[in-house]
Phi, psi and omega in degrees: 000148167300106188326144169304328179277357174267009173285148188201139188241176225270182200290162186274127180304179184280176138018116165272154179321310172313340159269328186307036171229306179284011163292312182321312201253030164219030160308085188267144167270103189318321185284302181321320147266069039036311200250008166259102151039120184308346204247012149262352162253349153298342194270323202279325194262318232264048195242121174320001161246023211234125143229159198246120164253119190229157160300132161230159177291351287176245167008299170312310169327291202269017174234347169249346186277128164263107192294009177268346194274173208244000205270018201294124166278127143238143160263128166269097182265014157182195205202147168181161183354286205281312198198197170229131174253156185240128171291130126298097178294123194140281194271149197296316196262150168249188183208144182245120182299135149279155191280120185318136192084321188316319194304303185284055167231177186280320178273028172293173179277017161269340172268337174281008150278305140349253173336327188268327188298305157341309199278318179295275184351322195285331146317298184328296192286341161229009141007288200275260198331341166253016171046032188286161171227000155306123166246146180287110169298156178293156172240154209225313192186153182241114190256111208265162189269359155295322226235176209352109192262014165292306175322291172286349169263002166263339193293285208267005170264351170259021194260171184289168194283326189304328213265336184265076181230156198268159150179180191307141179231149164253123175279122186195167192292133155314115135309133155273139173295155168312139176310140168298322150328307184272335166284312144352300188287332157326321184285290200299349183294271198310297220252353158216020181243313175288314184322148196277333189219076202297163188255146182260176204323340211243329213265316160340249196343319188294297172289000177278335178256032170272131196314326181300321190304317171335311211252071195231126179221169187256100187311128140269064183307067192278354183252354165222131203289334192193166184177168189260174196252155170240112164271024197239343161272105203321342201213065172284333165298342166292106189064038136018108180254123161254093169310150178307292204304334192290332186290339171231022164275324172278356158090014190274153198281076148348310194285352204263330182260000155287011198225288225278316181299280192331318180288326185314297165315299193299321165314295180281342170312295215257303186267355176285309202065050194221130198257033166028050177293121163063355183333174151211162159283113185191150160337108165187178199232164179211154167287134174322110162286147199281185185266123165357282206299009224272170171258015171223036184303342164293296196274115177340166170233101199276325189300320164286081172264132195259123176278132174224190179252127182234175196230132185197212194007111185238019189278006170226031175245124162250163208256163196250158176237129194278342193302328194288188204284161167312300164334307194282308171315332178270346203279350198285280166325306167279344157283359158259333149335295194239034173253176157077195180263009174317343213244340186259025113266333177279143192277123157359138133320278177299318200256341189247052187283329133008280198277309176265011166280343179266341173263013157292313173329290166323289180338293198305317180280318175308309207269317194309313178313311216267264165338329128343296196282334193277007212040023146283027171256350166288355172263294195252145172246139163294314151356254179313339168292307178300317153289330164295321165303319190309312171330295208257339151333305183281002203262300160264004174264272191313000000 
C-alpha cells in the first residue's frame, strides 16, 4: 500500500449535466459589471451558478512557473489552529505548513489529511446521488518534514522568513479567490457604504490594493444575523464574514446554500463518518475546464471563474465509529453541531425556521441516500436525528 505522502488523488471531474445549463445562462462579464450598483453586483456573483469572465494575472501566471525553479513567488495566504497556508504563484495547488509542536497534539496535521481524504472520497461518491455542489478542495500529498528533500530545497528558502523550518505539509487543490469585481463591491458595499463609520473613497482604494486581500474568500454566516467589520483591519478580505442579514439585504438565495450545508453535514456524517467539528464554509471560485478540443486542455482556464460553496478546515473533526449504538453515534454528531464556530453556518432553529427546515431537509434527503446505499437506514432515522438535535440546540445553544 502506499504511504500517505505518496497519495495523490485524481483530478475533480467537469460539471454534472444537471448543472451545465445553469452555468451556461449566468455567465457575467466583468467589464460589463462595472457599470452596476455594488449591491447589484454583489448579488449577480455571489450565486452558485454565476461564473465571471475577467483577465486574469493568475492565468498568466500559471503559464510560466515552475515548482523546480528557484526564481518561484510564495505567499502566505493563510492561517489556522494547524499550520499556515501557502501559494506557489502561479501553480494549481497550495500547501499548509504546520506550526511548530503542533505534529505532537491529537489535532495534528497528519491526522487532518486522514481526514481530509475521508471527506473527500466521501463527496466523490455521493456528489452525483444528493445531488450536492458543495466542494471539497482535493487533498494531494502529506509531505512528513524527513522527507522529500526536493521539496524543501525548492520551498524553503522562498518562504517568509518566520516560516523556514522544515515540518509536515499537506498539499491540496487551490480555492481560487473571489473575482477582484467582487471584492471591490465588498469594500465599497460593507466599508463605505453600510459601516456606521464609512471609510472614505482613499481608504477603499488602500485596502483594495493591499495584496493580502486578493486572497480573498467569504465565511457563510447562515447562522448569524448580523455582526461588525473591523476597520483597523489591513486584510478584511481574507474569510469575509457575509452575515445572514447581509446575505438578505443583497438578496442572495439563502435557501439554496441552507440545502446545499445540510447535504454537506449528512455527507460527512453518514459517508465520512466524520462529526465535522469546526469545518467552515465559504464563498470562492475554480476554473473553468476547457473544452476536449481546446489546444490547452490541460491548463485550467482561470479567465472563467466558476462561484462556488466549498468546504474546509478539517484539523478539529474526529472520526465516528458508526457500528455503536444510536445514541451514542448521534450524541457524537449533534455535539460538534453545536461546538466550535459550527453554529455561525448552520441556520437558527427558532429565528431562522425557514432557513432550517430547508437545511434540515437537505440533511435528511441527503443522509437518507447515503444510509441506503450503506444498508443502515435500518439503524439509524435521519428523522429522529434531526429532531434531537433541534432539541438539544435549543437546550444548550439558544
Amino acid at each position: 500500500m502506499a504511504s500517505r505522502d505518496e497519495i495523490n488523488t485524481s483530478e475533480e471531474p467537469a460539471h454534472s449535466a444537471f448543472m451545465a445549463k445553469d452555468l451556461i445562462e449566468s455567465f457575467l462579464n466583468a467589464e460589463d459589471l462595472e457599470l452596476e450598483l455594488d449591491s447589484i453586483i454583489l448579488k449577480r456573483c455571489l450565486s452558485l451558478n454565476s461564473v465571471v469572465s475577467m483577465a486574469s494575472f493568475f492565468n498568466c501566471r500559471s503559464q510560466t512557473v515552475n515548482i523546480y525553479s528557484d526564481r518561484q513567488e510564495v505567499n502566505q495566504i493563510g492561517s489556522g489552529l494547524q499550520g499556515a497556508i501557502f501559494e506557489v504563484v502561479g501553480q494549481t495547488d497550495v500547501f499548509k505548513k504546520e506550526h511548530p509542536g503542533n505534529e505532537l497534539r491529537s489535532s495534528n496535521l497528519q491526522r487532518e489529511f486522514r481526514t481530509h481524504c475521508n471527506v473527500s472520497a466521501a463527496f466523490e461518491l455521493y456528489k452525483t446521488t444528493t445531488f450536492s455542489v458543495v466542494k471539497v478542495p482535493k487533498p494531494k500529498n502529506f509531505v512528513p518534514k524527513a522527507q522529500r528533500e526536493w521539496f524543501w530545497v525548492f520551498i524553503l528558502p522562498n518562504l517568509p522568513q518566520d516560516y523556514r523550518t522544515r515540518g509536515d505539509v499537506i498539499t491540496m487543490d487551490r480555492i481560487l479567490p473571489l473575482p477582484k469585481i467582487v471584492r471591490r463591491a465588498l469594500l465599497t458595499f460593507f466599508y463605505a457604504g453600510e459601516n456606521p463609520r464609512p471609510c472614505n473613497e482613499s481608504e477603499v482604494e488602500r485596502l483594495h490594493n493591499n495584496k493580502e486581500n486578493k486572497h480573498c474568500l467569504a465565511r457563510v454566516y447562515l447562522g448569524k444575523g448580523n455582526g461588525s467589520y473591523n476597520q483597523g483591519n489591513p486584510a478584511p478580505l481574507r474569510n469575509f464574514p457575509l452575515y445572514l442579514d447581509s446575505m438578505k439585504a443583497l438578496d442572495m438565495d439563502t435557501l439554496v446554500l441552507a440545502k446545499e450545508m445540510g447535504k454537506a453535514y449528512a455527507i460527512m456524517h453518514w459517508g465520512a463518518a466524520t462529526n465535522g467539528d469546526d469545518v467552515e464554509f465559504v464563498l470562492g471560485t475554480s476554473a473553468l475546464k476547457r473544452p476536449a478540443d481546446s489546444e490547452h486542455i490541460d491548463r485550467p482556464n482561470v479567465q472563467h471563474r466558476a462561484i462556488g460553496l466549498y468546504l474546509l478546515d478539517f484539523g478539529q473533526c474526529e472520526a465516528v465509529d458508526l457500528t455503536r449504538d444510536c445514541d451514542v453515534v448521534y450524541q457524537e454528531f449533534k455535539g460538534a453541531m453545536v461546538m466550535g464556530d459550527n453554529q455561525l453556518f448552520i441556520p437558527h432553529v427558532s429565528k431562522s425556521p425557514e432557513l432550517f427546515a430547508t437545511f434540515k431537509k437537505g440533511y435528511i434527503d441527503a443522509g437518507n441516500v447515503i444510509l441506503s446505499d450503506k444498508k443502515l437506514n435500518g439503524k439509524f432515522s435521519m428523522e429522529d436525528f434531526m429532531q434531537e438535535y433541534e432539541e438539544y440546540a435549543e437546550d444548550f445553544v439558544y
